[in-house]
C-alpha positions as CSV (number, residue, x, y, z in Angstrom):
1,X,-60.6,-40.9,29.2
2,X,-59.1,-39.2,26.3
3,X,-58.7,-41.9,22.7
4,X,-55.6,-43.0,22.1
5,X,-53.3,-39.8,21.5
6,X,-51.7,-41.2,18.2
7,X,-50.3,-38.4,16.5
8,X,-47.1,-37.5,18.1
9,X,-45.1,-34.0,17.2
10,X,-42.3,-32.4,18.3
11,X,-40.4,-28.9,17.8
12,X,-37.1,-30.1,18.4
13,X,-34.7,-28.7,20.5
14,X,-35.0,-24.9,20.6
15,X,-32.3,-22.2,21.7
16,X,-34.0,-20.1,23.9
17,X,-33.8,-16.4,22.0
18,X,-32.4,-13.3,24.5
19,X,-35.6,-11.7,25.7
20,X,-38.0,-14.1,26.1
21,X,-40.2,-14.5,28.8
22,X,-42.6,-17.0,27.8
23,X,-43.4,-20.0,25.8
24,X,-46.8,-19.8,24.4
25,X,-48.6,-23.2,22.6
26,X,-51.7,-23.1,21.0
27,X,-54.3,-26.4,19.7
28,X,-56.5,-25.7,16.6
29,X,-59.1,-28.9,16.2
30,X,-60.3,-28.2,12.6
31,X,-62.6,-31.0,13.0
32,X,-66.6,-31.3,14.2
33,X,-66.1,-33.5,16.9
34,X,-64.3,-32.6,19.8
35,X,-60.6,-33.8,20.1
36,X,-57.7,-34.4,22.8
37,X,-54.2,-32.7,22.9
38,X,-51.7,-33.4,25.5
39,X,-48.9,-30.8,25.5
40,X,-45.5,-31.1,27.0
41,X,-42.6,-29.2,27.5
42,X,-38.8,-29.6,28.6
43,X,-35.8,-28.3,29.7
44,X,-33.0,-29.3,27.6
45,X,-30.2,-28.1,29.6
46,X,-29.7,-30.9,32.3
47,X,-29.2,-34.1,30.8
48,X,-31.3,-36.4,29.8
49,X,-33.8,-34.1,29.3
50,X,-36.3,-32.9,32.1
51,X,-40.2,-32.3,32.0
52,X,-41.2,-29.5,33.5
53,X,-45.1,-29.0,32.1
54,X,-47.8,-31.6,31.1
55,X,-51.6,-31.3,30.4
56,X,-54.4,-32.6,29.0
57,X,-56.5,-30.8,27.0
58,X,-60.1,-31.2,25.3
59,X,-60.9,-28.8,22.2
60,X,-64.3,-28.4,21.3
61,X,-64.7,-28.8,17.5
62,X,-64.0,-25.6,15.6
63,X,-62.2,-24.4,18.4
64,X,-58.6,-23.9,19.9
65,X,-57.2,-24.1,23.4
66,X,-53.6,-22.2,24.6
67,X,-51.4,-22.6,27.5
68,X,-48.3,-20.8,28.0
69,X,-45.3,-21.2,30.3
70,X,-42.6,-19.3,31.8
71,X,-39.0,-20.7,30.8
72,X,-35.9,-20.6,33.4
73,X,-33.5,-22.2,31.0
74,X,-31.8,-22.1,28.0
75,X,-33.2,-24.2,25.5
76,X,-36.8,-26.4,25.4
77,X,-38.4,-28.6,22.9
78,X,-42.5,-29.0,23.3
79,X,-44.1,-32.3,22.6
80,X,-47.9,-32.5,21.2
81,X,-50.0,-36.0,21.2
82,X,-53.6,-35.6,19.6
83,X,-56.1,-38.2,18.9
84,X,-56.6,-36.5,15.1
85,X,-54.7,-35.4,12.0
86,X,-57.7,-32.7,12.3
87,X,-55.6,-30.9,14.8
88,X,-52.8,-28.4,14.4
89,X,-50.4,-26.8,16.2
90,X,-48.3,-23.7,16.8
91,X,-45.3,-22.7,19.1
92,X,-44.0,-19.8,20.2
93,X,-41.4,-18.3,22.3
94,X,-42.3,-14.4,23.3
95,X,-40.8,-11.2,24.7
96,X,-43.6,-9.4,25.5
97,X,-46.2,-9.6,22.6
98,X,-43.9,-10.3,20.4
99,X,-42.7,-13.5,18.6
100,X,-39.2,-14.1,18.5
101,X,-37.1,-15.0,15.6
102,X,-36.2,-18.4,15.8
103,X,-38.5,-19.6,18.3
104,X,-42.1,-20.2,16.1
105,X,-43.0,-23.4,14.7
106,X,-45.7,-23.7,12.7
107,X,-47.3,-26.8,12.2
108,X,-45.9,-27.7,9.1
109,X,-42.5,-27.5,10.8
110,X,-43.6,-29.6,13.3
111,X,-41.8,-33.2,13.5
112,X,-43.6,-36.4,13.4
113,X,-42.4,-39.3,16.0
């Protein structure tokens, strides 16, 4: 079973931007010991909210894991828990292989909850 995942971040609600066809998140663990990342993702449109992805991931130290998912709605917010401040995350809504404006987030833009 995974530690406790105590460090909780979120993007926000997102407008999805015309043209995209996925959402892509990846999990960096910066640290030497492995690490646990549970990543979420809903659909803001119906109210309340509704979750429509939700895994649990182990990263190996040094080491990064990525999932993406294909979005039938208008706007999304994804949801990280770790089990370390070692671990980082980044978000990102594509067309293609391209990010689109206004759908990254970087970790540092990355809300704490």
């Amino acid at each position: 079973m995974a530690a406790s995942l105590k460090y909780r971040y979120t993007t926000g609600p997102i407008s999805v931007s015309e043209g995209i066809n996925n959402i892509r998140v990846f999990v960096l663990n910066n640290g030497s010991n492995k690490h646990y990342a549970r990543v979420k993702i809903f659909n803001l449109d119906p109210k309340p909210k509704d979750e429509v992805f939700s895994e649990l991931f182990t990263i190996a130290p040094q080491s990064k894991i990525s999932t993406e998912f294909i979005p039938m709605f208008n706007s999304f917010e994804v949801q990280v828990f770790t089990d370390s401040s070692l671990v980082f995350i980044w978000v990102g809504g594509r067309g293609g292989n391209e990010n689109l404006e206004g759908n990254v987030i970087l970790h540092k833009d990355m809300v704490k909850f």
